[in-house]
C-alpha positions as CSV (number, residue, x, y, z in Angstrom):
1,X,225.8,61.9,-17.8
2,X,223.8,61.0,-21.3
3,X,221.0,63.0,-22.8
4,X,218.2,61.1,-22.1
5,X,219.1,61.4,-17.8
6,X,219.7,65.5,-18.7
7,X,216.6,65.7,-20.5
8,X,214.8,64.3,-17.2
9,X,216.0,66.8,-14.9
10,X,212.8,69.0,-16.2
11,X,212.4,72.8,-13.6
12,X,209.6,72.5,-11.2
13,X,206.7,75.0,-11.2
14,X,208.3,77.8,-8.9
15,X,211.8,76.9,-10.5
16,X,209.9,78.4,-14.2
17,X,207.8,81.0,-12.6
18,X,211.3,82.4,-11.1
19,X,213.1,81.8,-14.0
20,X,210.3,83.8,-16.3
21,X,210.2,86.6,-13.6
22,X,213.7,87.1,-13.9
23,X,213.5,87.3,-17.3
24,X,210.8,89.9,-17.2
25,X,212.7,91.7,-14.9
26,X,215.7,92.1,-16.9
27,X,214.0,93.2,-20.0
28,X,212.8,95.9,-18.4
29,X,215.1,97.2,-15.4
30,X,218.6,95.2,-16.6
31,X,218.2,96.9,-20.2
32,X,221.5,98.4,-20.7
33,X,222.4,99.7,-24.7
34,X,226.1,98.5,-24.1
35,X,226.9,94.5,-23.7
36,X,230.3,92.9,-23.8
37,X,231.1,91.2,-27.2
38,X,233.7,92.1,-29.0
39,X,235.5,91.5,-32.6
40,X,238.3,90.0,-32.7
41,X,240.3,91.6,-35.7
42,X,243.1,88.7,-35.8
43,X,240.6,86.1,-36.0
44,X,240.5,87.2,-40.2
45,X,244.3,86.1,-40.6
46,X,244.2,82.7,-42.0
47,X,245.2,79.5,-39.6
48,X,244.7,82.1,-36.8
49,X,243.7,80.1,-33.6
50,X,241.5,83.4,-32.4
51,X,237.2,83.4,-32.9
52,X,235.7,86.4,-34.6
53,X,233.9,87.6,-31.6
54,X,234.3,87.0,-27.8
55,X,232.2,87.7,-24.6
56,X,232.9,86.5,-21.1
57,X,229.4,87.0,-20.7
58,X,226.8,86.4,-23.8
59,X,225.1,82.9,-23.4
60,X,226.8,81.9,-19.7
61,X,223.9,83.0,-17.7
62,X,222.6,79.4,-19.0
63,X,225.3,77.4,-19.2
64,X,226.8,75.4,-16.2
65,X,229.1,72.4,-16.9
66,X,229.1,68.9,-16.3
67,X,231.2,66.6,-13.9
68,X,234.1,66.4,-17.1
69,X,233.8,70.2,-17.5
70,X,231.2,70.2,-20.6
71,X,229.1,73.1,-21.4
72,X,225.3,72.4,-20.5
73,X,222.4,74.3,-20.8
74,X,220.0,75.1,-18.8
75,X,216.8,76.2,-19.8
76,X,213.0,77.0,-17.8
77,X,211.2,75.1,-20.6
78,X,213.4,71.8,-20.9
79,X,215.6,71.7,-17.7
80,X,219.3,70.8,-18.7
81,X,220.8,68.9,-21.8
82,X,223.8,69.4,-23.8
83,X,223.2,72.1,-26.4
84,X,226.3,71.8,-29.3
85,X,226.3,75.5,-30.3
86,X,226.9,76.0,-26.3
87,X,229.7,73.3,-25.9
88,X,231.5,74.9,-29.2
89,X,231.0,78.5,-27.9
90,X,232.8,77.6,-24.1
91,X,235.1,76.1,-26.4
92,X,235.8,79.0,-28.4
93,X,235.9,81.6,-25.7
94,X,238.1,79.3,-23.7
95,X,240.7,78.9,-26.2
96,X,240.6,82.9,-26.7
97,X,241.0,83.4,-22.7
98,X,243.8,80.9,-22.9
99,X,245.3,82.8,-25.6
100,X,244.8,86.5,-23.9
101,X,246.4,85.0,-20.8
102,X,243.7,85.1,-18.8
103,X,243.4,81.3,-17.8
104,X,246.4,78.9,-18.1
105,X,243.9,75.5,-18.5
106,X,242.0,77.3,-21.8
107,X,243.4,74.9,-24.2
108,X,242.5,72.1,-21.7
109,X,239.0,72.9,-21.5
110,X,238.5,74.0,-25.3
111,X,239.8,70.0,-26.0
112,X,237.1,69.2,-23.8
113,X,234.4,70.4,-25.8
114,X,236.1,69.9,-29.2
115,X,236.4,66.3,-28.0
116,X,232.3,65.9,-26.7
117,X,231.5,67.5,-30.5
118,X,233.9,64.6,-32.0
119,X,232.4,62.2,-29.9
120,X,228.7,63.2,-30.8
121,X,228.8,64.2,-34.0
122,X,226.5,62.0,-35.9
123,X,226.8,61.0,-39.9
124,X,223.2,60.5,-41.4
125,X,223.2,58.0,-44.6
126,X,223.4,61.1,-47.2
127,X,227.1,61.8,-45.7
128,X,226.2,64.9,-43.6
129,X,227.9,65.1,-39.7
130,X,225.2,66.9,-37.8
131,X,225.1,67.8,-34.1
132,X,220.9,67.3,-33.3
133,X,218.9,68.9,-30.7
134,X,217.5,66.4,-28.7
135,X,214.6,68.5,-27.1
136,X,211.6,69.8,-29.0
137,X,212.1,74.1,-29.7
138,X,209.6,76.3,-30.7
139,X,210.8,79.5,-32.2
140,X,208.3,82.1,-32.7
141,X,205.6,80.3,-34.9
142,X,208.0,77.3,-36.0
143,X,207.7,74.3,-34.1
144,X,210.8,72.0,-34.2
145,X,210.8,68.5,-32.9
146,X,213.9,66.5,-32.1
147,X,216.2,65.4,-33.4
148,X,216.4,68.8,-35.5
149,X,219.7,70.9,-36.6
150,X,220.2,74.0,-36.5
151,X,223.0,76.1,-39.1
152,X,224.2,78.1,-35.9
153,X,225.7,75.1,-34.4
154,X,226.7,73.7,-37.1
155,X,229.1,76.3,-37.9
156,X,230.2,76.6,-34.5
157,X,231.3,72.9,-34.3
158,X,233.0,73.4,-37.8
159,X,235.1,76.5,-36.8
160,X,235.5,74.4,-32.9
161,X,237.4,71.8,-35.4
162,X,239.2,73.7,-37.6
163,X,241.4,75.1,-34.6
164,X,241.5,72.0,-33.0
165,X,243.4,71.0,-36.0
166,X,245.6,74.1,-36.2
167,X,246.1,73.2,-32.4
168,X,247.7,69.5,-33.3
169,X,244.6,67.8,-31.4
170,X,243.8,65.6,-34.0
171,X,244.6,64.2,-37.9
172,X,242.8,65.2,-41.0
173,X,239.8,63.5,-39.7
174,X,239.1,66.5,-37.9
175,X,238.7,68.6,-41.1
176,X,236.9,65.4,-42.7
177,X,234.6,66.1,-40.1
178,X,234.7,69.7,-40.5
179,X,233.7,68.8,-44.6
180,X,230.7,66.4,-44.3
181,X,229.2,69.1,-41.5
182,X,229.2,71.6,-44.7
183,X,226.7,69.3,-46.6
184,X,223.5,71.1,-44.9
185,X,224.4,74.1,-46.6
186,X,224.1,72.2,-49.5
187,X,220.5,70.9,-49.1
188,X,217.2,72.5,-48.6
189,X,215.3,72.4,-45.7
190,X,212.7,69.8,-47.1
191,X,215.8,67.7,-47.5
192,X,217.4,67.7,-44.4
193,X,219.5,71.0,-44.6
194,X,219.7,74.3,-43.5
195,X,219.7,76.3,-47.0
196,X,216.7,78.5,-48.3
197,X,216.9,80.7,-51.1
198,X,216.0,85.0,-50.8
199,X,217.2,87.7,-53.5
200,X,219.3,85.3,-55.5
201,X,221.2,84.1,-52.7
202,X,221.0,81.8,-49.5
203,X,220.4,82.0,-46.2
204,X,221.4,79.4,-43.3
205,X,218.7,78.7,-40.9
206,X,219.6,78.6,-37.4
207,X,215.6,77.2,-37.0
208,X,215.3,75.7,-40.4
209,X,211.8,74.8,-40.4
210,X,208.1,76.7,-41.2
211,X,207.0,79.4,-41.0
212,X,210.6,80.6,-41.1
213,X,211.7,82.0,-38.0
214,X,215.4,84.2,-39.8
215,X,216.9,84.7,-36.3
216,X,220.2,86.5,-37.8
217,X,222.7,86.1,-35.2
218,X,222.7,81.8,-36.0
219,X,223.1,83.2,-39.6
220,X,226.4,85.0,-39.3
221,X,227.7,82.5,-37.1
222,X,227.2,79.9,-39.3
223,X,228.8,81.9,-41.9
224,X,231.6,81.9,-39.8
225,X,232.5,78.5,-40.0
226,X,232.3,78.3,-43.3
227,X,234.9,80.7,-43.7
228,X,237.2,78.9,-41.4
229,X,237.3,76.0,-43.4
230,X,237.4,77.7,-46.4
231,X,240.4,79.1,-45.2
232,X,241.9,76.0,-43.9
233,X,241.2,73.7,-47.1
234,X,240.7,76.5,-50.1
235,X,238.2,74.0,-51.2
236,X,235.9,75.5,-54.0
237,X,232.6,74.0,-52.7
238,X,232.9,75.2,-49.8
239,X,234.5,78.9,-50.5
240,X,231.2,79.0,-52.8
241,X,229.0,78.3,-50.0
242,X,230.4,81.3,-48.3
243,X,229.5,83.3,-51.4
244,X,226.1,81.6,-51.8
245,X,225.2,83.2,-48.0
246,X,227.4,86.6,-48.5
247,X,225.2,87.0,-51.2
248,X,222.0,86.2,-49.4
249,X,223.4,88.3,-46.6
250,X,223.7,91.4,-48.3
251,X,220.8,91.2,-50.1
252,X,218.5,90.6,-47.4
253,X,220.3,93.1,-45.0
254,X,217.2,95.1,-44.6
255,X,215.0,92.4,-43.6
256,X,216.4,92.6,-39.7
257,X,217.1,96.3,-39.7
258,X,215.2,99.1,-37.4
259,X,215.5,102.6,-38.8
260,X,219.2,102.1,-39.0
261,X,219.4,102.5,-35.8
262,X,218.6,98.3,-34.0
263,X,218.1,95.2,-35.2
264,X,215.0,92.7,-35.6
265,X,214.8,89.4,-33.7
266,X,214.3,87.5,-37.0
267,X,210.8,87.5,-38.3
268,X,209.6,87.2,-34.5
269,X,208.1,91.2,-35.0
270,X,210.2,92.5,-31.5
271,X,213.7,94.2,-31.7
272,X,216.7,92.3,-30.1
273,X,217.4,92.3,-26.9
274,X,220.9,94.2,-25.8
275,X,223.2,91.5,-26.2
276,X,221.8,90.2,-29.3
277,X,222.0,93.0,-31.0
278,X,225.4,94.2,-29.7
279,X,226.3,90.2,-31.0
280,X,224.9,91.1,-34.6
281,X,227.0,94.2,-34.7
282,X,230.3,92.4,-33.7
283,X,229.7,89.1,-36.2
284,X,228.7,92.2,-39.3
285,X,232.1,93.6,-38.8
286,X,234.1,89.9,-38.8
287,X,232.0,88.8,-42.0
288,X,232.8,92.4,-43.4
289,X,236.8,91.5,-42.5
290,X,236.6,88.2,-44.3
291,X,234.2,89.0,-47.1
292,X,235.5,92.4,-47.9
293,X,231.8,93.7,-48.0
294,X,231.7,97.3,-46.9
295,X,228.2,97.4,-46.5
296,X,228.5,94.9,-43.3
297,X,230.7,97.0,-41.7
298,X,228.7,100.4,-42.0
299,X,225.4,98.7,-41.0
300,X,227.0,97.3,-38.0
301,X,228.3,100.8,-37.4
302,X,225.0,102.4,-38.3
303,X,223.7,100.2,-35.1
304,X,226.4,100.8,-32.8
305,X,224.4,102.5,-29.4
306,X,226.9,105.6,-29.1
307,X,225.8,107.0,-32.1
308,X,222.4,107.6,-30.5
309,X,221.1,110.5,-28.8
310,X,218.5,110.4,-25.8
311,X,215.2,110.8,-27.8
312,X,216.6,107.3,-30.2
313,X,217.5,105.6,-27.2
314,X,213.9,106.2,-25.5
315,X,212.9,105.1,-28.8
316,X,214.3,101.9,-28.9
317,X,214.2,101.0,-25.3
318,X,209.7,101.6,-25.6
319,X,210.0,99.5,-28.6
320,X,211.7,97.0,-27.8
321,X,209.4,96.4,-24.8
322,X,206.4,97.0,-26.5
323,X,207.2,94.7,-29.7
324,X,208.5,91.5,-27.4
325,X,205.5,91.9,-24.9
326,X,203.3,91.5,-27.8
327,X,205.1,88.8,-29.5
328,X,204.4,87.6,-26.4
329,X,201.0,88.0,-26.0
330,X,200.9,86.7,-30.0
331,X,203.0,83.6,-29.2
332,X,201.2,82.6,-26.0
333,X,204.9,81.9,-24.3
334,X,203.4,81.8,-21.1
335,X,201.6,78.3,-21.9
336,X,204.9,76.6,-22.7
């Protein structure tokens, strides 16, 4: 099935309106403070095959696959195409049920997506291999219009490869790959990359475009990826690029956090929803393992839910439903 036939297969009107009501629904009556993602600890040895965090559930409610077992996403807005942060994260969490023992075809099916990111990655005339969006996004205030890349996937695909290699999959074109996709971290967004500047370090754009949208989780994960190939090749460039956004990370720590006690949704103005910021917690504590920066680790602890009594959990749960209805109301999401 190509892109262009997925991208047809738009939701009808009652398909949306029960696919917005079910998300309103959740917000409100399916919040829950606790959400299944995980660290994995023995993800920070080097050449381990394990991912730094794993879920059985974050991001599958919509995700289906295709007839040769690719990730898809399915979406109210756009209907279904292939989305390369999704195919890399089925990938990921396959290979890490495979290797938990929970399902004997997990290698099979992570080669299946590390073969459809192989297959569609695309090299632009400056050198970069990028994985575009082939839909037009808009993210808060930032309107993106395909094809457009996004740091989040990016690093996905890169860490996707760098086991695929460890795995025997492939040759060293799978970590040439894994190199040219690093070159957006090189380059500004004006220039085709993913790299802006904060405090006296940088930040990876998951939505790299105006006004800036700083969702955090497509931060860390790009971070990530970085770090897997750093650890694969010991390059310098690409060890410093990992510096360049620890740096940035640190620095900027503040920007997404709530009272110590929840995380922002980027520059959007509402708090995350459960499962991102239970995702935000578990990526700060496997940068914090790779980095060595303490100061991950105790803000991810500083956000974990147990720590919070009845009043803060009232707290949160009010304003998290007052700040998204109003970014809603801001944002006009209703229109879309």
């Amino acid at each position: 099935m190509t892109l262009a036939s997925l991208a047809r297969r738009r939701p009808g009107v009652l398909q949306s309106a029960r696919w917005a009501a079910r998300a309103l629904w959740r917000e409100a009556a399916g919040f829950r403070f606790r959400y299944p993602v995980e660290t994995v600890p023995a993800a920070a040895q080097r050449r381990s095959l394990r991912y730094h965090v794993y879920s059985e559930r974050l991001f599958f409610d919509a995700m289906e696959l295709d007839a040769h077992g690719v990730a898809i996403q399915r979406s109210r807005l756009f209907g279904e195409t292939y989305n390369p942060a999704y195919v890399a994260w089925y990938g990921l969490v396959s290979l890490e049920r495979w290797q938990r023992g929970r399902d004997t075809q997990g290698s099979a099916r992570f080669s299946r997506q590390a073969d459809w990111l192989v297959r569609h990655a695309v090299r632009r005339d400056d050198g970069a291999v990028v994985w575009p969006y082939t839909f037009d996004w808009r993210e808060g205030r930032c309107q993106l219009t395909a094809p457009w890349i996004c740091a989040m996937a990016q690093g996905l695909a890169i860490s996707v490869l760098v086991r695929a290699y460890r795995l025997g999959h492939g040759g060293r074109h799978l970590l040439d790959l894994a190199r040219a996709a690093t070159h957006v971290f090189e380059k500004g967004l004006e220039d085709g990359g993913v790299r802006t500047l904060e405090h006296g370090g940088a930040l990876y754009e998951e939505y790299p475009g105006y006004p800036l949208p700083r969702v955090l989780d497509g931060f860390l994960f790009s971070l990530l990826g970085l770090w897997d190939l750093a650890a694969q090749t010991s390059e310098r460039r690409v060890q410093q690029l990992f510096a360049d956004g620890i740096v940035g990370l640190v620095r900027s720590l503040d920007v997404w956090d709530y009272r110590r006690m929840w995380s922002w949704y980027g520059s959007h103005g509402y708090l995350c929803p459960p499962q991102y910021h239970r995702l935000n917690a578990a990526l700060l504590r496997a940068l914090s393992a790779v980095s060595g920066e303490p100061i991950l680790r105790a803000r991810a602890e500083a956000w974990d839910p147990p720590r919070r009594g009845p009043l803060a959990r009232a707290e949160i749960y009010l304003a998290f439903l007052a700040t998204k209805n109003l970014s809603r109301l801001r944002h006009r999401t209703w229109r879309r």
